[in-house]
C-alpha positions in Angstrom: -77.5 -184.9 -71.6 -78.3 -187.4 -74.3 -75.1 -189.5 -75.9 -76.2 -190.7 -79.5 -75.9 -194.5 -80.1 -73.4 -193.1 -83.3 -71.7 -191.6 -81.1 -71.0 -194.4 -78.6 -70.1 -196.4 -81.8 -67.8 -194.2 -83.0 -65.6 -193.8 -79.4 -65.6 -197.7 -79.2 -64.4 -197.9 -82.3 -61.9 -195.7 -81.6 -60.9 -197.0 -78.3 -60.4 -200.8 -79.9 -58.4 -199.6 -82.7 -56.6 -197.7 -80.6 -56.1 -201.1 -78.1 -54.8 -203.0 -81.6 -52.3 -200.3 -82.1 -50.8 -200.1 -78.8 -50.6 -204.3 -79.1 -49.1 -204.0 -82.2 -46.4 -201.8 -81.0 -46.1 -203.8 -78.3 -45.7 -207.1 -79.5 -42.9 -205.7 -82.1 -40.7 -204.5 -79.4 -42.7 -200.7 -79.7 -39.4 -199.4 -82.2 -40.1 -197.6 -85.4 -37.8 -199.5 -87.0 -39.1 -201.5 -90.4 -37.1 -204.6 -89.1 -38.6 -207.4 -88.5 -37.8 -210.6 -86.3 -34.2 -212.4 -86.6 -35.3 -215.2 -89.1 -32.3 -217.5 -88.3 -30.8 -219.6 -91.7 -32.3 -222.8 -92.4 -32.1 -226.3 -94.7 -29.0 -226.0 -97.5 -28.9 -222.4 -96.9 -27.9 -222.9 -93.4 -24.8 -225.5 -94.1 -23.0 -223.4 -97.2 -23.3 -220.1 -95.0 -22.1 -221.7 -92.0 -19.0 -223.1 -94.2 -18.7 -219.8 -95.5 -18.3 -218.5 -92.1 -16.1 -221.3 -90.6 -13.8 -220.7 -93.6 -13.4 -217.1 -93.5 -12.5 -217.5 -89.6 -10.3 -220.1 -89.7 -12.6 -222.3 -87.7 -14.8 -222.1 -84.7 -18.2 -222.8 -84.3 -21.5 -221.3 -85.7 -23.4 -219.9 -82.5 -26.1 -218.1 -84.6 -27.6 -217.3 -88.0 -29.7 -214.5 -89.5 -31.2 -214.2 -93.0 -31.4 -210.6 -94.1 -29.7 -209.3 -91.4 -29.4 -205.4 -92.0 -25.8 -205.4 -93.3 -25.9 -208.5 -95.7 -28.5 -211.1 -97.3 -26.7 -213.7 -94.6 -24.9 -213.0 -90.7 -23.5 -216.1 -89.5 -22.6 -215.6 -85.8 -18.9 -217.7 -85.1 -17.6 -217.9 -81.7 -13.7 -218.6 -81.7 -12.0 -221.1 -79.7 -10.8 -218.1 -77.5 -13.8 -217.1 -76.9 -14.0 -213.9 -79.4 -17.5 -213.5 -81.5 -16.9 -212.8 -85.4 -20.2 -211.8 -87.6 -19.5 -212.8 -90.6 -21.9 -211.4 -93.4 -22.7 -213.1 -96.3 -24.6 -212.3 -99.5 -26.7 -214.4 -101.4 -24.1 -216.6 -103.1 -22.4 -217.3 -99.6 -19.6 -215.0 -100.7 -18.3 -213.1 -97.4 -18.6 -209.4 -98.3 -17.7 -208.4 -94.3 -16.8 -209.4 -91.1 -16.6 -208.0 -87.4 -15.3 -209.3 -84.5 -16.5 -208.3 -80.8 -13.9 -209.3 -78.1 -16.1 -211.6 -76.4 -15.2 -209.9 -72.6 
């Protein structure tokens, strides 16, 4: 049996593109999900949602930050001095348009 050299082209062509996919996949966490990595808030942006935040809870203190999170344009993570969790979601004006608060047990 003779294999053409097109032929052995063609499958390792196949097999690298193949490789790239399954690195792909893997390197973005393998979900089919169109969301990329958290991109946390940064420069100006970061201090006016972060006052935002602290306002709408009544204090606290920012734990984390995400720009366009999938609920809002800003999510502002604030962990309350009792140790409950409140995302507070911002759009792009640092108005709060939502909040929710995870009981932190």
């Amino acid at each position: 049996m003779r294999i053409s050299r097109k032929f052995i082209v063609t499958a390792g062509a196949a097999i690298v593109l193949g490789a790239g996919g399954l690195g792909i996949a893997a390197a973005s966490g393998g979900s089919d999900s169109s969301e990329g990595p958290d991109v946390p808030i940064s420069g100006d942006a970061l201090q006016k949602a972060s006052d935002a935040a602290l306002a709408s809870t009544g204090g606290g203190r920012v734990t984390g930050t995400e720009i366009h999170d999938e609920e809002s344009y800003y999510q502002v993570e604030v962990t309350l001095d009792d140790g409950r969790q409140v995302d507070v979601q911002l759009d792009e004006n640092f108005t709060v348009v939502g909040s929710k608060t995870d009981s932190g047990s």
